[in-house]
C-alpha positions in Angstrom: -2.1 -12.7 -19.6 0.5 -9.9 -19.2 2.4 -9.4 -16.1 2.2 -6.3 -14.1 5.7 -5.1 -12.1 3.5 -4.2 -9.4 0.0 -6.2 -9.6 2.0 -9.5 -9.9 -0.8 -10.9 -12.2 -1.9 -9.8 -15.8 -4.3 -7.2 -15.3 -6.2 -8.0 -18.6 -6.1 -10.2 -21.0 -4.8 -9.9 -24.3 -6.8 -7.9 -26.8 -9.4 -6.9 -23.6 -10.9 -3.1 -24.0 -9.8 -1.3 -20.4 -10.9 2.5 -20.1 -7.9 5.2 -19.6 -9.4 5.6 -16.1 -9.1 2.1 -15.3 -4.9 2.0 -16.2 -2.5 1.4 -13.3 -0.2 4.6 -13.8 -3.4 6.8 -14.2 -4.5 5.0 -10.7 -1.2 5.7 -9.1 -0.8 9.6 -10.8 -4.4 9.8 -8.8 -2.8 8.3 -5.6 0.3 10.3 -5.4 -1.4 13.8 -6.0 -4.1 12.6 -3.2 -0.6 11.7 -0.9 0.8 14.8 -2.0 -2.2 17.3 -0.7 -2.3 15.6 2.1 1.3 15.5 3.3 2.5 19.0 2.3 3.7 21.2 4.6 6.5 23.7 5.8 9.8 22.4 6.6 10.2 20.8 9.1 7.5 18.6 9.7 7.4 17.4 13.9 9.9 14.8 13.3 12.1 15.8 10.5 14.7 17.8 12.3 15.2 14.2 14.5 15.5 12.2 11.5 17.6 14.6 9.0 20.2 16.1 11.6 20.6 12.0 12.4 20.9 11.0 9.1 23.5 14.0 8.2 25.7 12.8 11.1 25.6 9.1 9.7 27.0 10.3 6.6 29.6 12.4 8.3 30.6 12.2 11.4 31.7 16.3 11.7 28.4 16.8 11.3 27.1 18.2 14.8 30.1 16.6 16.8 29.6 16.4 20.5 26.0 16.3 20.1 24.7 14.2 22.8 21.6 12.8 20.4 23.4 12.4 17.0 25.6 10.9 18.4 23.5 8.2 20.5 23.0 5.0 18.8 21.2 4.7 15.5 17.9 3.1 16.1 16.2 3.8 12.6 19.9 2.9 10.9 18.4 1.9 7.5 16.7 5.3 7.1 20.1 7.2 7.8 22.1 4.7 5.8 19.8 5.3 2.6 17.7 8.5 2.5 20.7 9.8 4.5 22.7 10.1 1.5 20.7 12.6 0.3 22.0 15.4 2.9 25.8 14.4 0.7 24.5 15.9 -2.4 22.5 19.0 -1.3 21.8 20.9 1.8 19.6 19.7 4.4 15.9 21.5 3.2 16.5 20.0 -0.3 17.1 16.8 1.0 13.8 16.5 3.0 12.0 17.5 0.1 13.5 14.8 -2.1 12.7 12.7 0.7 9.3 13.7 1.3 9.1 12.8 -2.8 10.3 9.8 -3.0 8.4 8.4 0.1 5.2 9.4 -1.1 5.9 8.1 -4.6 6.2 4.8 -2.9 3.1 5.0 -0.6 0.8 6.0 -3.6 2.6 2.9 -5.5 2.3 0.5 -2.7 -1.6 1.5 -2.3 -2.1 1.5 -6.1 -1.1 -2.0 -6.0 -2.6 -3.0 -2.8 -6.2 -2.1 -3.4 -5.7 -3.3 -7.7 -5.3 -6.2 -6.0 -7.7 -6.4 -3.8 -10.5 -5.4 -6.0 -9.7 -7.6 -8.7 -11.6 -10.4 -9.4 -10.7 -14.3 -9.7 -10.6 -13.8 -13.3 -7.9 -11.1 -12.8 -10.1 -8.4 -14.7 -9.1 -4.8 -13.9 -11.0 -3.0 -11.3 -13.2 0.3 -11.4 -12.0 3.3 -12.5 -10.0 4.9 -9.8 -10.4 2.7 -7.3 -7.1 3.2 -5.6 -7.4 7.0 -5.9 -10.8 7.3 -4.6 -10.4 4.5 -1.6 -7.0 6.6 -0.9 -8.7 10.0 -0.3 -11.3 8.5 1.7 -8.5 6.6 3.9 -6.9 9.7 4.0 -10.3 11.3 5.2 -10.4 8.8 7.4 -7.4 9.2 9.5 -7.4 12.7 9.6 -10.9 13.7 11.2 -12.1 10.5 12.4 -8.8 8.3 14.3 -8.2 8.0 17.8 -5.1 7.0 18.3 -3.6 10.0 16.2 -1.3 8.0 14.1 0.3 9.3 10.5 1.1 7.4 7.6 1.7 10.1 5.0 3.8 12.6 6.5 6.6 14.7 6.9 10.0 12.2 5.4 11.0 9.7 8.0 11.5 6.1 8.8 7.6 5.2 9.3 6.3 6.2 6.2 9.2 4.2 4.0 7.9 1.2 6.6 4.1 2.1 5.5 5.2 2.0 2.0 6.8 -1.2 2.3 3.4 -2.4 4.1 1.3 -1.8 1.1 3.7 -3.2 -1.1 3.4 -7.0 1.0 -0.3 -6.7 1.3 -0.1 -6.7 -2.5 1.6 -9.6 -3.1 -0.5 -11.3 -0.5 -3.7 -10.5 -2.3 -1.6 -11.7 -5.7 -0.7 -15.0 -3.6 2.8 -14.2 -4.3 3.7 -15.0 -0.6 7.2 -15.1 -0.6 7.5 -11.6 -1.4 5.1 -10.4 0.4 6.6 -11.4 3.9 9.7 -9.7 2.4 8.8 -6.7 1.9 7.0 -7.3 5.5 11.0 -7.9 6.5 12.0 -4.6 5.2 9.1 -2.7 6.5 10.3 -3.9 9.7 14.1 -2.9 9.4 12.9 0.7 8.6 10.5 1.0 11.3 10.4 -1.9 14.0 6.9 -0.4 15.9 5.4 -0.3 12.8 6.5 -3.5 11.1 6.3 -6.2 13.9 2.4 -5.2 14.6 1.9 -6.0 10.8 4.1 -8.8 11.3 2.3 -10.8 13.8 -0.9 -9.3 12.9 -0.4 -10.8 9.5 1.0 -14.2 10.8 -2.4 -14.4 13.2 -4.4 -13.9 10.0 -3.1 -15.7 7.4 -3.5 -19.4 10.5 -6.7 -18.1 10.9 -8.3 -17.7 6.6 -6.0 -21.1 6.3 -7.7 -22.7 8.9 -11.8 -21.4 8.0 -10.9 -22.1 4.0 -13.6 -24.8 2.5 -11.0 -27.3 1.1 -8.9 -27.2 4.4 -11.9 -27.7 7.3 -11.9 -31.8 6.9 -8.2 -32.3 6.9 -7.4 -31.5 10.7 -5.1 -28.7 12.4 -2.1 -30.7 11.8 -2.5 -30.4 7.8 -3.6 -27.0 7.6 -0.6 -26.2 9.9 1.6 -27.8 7.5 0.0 -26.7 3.9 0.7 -22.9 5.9 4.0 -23.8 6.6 4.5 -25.2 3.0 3.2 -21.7 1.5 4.5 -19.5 3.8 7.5 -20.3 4.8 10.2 -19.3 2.6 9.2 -16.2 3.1 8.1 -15.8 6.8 11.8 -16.3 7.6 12.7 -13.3 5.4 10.3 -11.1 7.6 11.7 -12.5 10.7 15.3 -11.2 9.4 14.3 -7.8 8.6 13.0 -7.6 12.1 16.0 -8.5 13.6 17.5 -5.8 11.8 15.2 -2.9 13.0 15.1 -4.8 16.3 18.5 -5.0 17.1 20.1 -1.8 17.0 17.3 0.1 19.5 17.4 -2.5 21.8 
């Protein structure tokens, strides 16, 4: 079997006939250009101005001094201290556009890999044709006529949608079984955006007890060894995750 950077696993196996449709980067082209129609709009989007001014004013300090918000503390820190960097090298529209870029680049790569995952089989066979691009647009449906809560994901270039990214990225080692990545790139979800990351967080800690404790070969050998073969399998990583929130937790609070 081959090994995919993203899907963890070999997708096929040696010598296996796959249709064009059902390749990863086709998948992921699909993705991003579904991320891309959806997210675009004017400058700024509602929280861009928040974000960039911030993030040009952790770069350099003349940068809208006396300000009473830029200069507040930095409560999305890792956002400033790397998309930030952007606003050095060109002026503060073309930044946001690179940004906007880039973050939806890894959305469309972190969903790619996600739902490869999760429609793969035990054999590791590839899935249907377009099965990233196709669940994306209707996830993207979704959210935009039929939520409640009126959350975004893809969006205008700001600290929640690197954390998204980063979300999709751990549920994709976690449906490869590659656990100890996946709660690290939980951790860094978390250090971008702390609301966003320590709901997944727990949320993912609640769920992976519970599937340990309902799985066939665990339900005869008590709470106390399916506590322990979760501890054995998760945690290196869970420990990681924990760390990254500390990191996004610590500088709002």
């Amino acid at each position: 079997h081959t090994r995919s950077v993203f899907g963890g696993q070999g997708e096929f196996s040696a010598g296996a006939k796959t249709s064009w449709s059902q390749n990863f980067h086709i998948d992921f082209l699909g993705v991003f250009l579904v991320f891309f129609l959806t997210g675009i709009e004017r400058i700024p989007a509602v929280n861009e101005p928040h974000y960039w001014t911030k993030a040009a004013h952790f770069w350099d300090s003349d940068f809208g001094r006396g300000d009473l918000f830029l200069e507040s503390a930095n409560a999305h820190w890792l956002f400033y201290a790397t998309f930030g960097f952007l606003t050095r090298l060109m002026d503060l529209d073309q930044a946001v556009w690179v940004g906007r870029l880039v973050l939806w680049l890894g959305l469309a790569a972190g969903w790619t890999m996600m739902m490869r995952r999760a429609f793969s089989d035990q054999h590791q066979r590839p899935p249907g044709a377009w099965v990233a691009t196709l669940s994306g647009a209707a996830w993207c449906a979704a959210m935009r006529w039929g939520h409640l809560a009126g959350e975004w994901v893809i969006g205008g270039a700001e600290a929640k949608v690197a954390a998204y990214g980063f979300v999709f990225v751990a549920f994709g080692f976690f449906f490869s079984k590659r656990w100890t990545l996946g709660w690290l790139s939980l951790g860094i979800a978390c250090a971008f955006h702390v609301i966003v990351g320590i709901w997944v967080l727990l949320g993912s800690i609640f769920t992976s007890l519970v599937l340990d404790r309902l799985s066939p070969e665990e339900t005869q050998t008590g709470f106390r060894s399916v506590s322990r073969a979760w501890w054995l399998k998760h945690g290196w990583g869970l420990p990681l995750a924990i760390f990254g929130l500390g990191l996004g937790m610590l500088p709002p609070l």
